[in-house]
C-alpha positions in Angstrom: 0.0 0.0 0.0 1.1 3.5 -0.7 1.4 5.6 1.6 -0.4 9.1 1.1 1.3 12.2 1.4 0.2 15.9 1.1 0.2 17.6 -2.2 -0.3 21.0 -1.0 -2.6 23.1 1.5 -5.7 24.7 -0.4 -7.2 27.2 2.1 -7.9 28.8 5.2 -11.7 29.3 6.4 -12.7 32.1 8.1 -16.3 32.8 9.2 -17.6 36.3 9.2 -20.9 38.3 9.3 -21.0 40.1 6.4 -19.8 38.3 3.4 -19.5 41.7 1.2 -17.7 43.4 3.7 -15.2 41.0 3.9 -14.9 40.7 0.2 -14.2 44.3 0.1 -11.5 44.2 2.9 -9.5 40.8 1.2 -9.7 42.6 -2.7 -8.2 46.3 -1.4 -5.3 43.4 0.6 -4.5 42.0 -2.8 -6.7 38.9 -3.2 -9.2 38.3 -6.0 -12.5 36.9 -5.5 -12.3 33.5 -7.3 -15.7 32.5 -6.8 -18.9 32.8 -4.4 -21.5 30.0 -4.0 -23.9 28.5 -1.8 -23.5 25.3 0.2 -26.5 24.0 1.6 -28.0 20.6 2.7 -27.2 17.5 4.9 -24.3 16.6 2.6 -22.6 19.8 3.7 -22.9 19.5 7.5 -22.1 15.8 7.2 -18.2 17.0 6.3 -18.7 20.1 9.2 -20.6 17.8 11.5 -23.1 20.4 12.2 -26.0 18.9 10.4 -29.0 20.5 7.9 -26.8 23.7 6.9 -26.8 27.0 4.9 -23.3 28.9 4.4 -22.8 31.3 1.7 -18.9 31.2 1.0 -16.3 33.4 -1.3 -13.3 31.8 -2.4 -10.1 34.4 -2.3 -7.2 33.4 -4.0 -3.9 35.2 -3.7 -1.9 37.6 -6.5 0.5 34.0 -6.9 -2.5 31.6 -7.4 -1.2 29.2 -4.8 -3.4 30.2 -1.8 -6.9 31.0 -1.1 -9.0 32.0 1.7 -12.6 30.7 2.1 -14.9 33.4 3.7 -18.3 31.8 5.3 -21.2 33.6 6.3 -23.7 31.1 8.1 -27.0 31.4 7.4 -28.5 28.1 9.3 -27.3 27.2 12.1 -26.3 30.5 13.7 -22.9 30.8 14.8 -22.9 29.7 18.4 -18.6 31.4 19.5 -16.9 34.3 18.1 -13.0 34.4 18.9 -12.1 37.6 16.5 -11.3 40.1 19.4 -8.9 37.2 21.0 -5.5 38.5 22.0 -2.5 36.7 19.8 -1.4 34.2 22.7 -5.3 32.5 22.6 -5.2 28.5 22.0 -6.0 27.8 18.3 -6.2 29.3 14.7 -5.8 33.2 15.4 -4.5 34.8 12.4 -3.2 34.7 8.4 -0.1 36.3 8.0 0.3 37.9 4.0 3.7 38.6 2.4 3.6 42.4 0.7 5.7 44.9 -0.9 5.2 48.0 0.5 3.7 47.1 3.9 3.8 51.2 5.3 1.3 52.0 2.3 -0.5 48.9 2.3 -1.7 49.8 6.3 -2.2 53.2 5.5 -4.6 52.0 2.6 -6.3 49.2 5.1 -6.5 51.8 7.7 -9.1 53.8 5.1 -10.9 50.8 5.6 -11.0 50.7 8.8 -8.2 48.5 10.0 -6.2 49.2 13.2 -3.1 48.6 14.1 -2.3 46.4 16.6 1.1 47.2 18.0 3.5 48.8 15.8 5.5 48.0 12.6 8.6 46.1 13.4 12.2 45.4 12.3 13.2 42.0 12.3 17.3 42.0 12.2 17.1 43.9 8.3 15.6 40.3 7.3 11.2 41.7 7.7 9.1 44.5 8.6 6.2 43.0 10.5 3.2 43.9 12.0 -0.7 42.3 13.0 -3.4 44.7 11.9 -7.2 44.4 13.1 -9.1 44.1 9.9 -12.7 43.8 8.8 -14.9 42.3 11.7 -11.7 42.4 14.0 -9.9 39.6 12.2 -6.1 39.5 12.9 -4.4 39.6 10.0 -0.3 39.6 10.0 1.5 41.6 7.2 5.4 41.1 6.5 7.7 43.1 3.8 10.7 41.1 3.1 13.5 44.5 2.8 17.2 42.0 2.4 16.8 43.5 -1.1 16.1 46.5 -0.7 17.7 50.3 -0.3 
């Protein structure tokens, strides 16, 4: 027998209240919407476990083509937790950190949007500038500029 191995990872989910909103936010970041669909019936929750379901979803995929994000909006059942305002040492999936090239006008642009900074734009030893930003619906999102090639 063969054993399997992984090919590659194809997205990150993220569930949000507004699906449009979100849209807007991951398009001005430098995704593209890919596609939007509904997924509905018991075959769906028999995957999430959660039964008779209604999600709307949005497929972003990044400038590269190798990785998306899948934005859900639940419709049925209601969402029952919400972890967006959780501070970044919480247990679990907090954040999706995005490679850029000009990361100071990037959070000026996201800031228009209404993103906020969460701590400050760091150095890392001449190798990254980093920081997390608070974007739509409070969603942590990490943003690093690779600057070992440039003057």
């Amino acid at each position: 027998m063969t054993k399997s191995k992984l090919i590659q990872m194809h997205n990150v989910g993220i569930v949000v209240e507004s699906l449009d909103n979100a849209i807007t936010f991951f398009t001005e970041l430098g995704l593209k919407l890919e596609g939007r669909a509904m997924i509905e019936g018991a075959w769906a929750g028999r995957v999430t476990g959660l039964g008779d379901q209604s999600v709307e979803i949005a497929m972003m995929v990044t400038p590269d083509g190798h990785s998306r994000l899948e934005l859900s909006r639940f419709i049925r059942p209601k969402n029952i937790s919400d972890h967006r305002t959780a501070p970044v040492n919480s247990l679990g999936y907090l954040r999706v950190m995005f490679e850029v090239d000009h990361i100071d006008e990037l959070v000026s642009r996201l800031k228009k949007q209404g993103a906020e900074l969460v701590g400050d734009i760091v150095n890392y030893e001449n190798i990254y500038r980093l920081c997390y930003i608070r974007g739509v619906e409070g969603l942590l999102i990490g943003l690093s500029e690779d600057v070992r090639n440039k003057k």
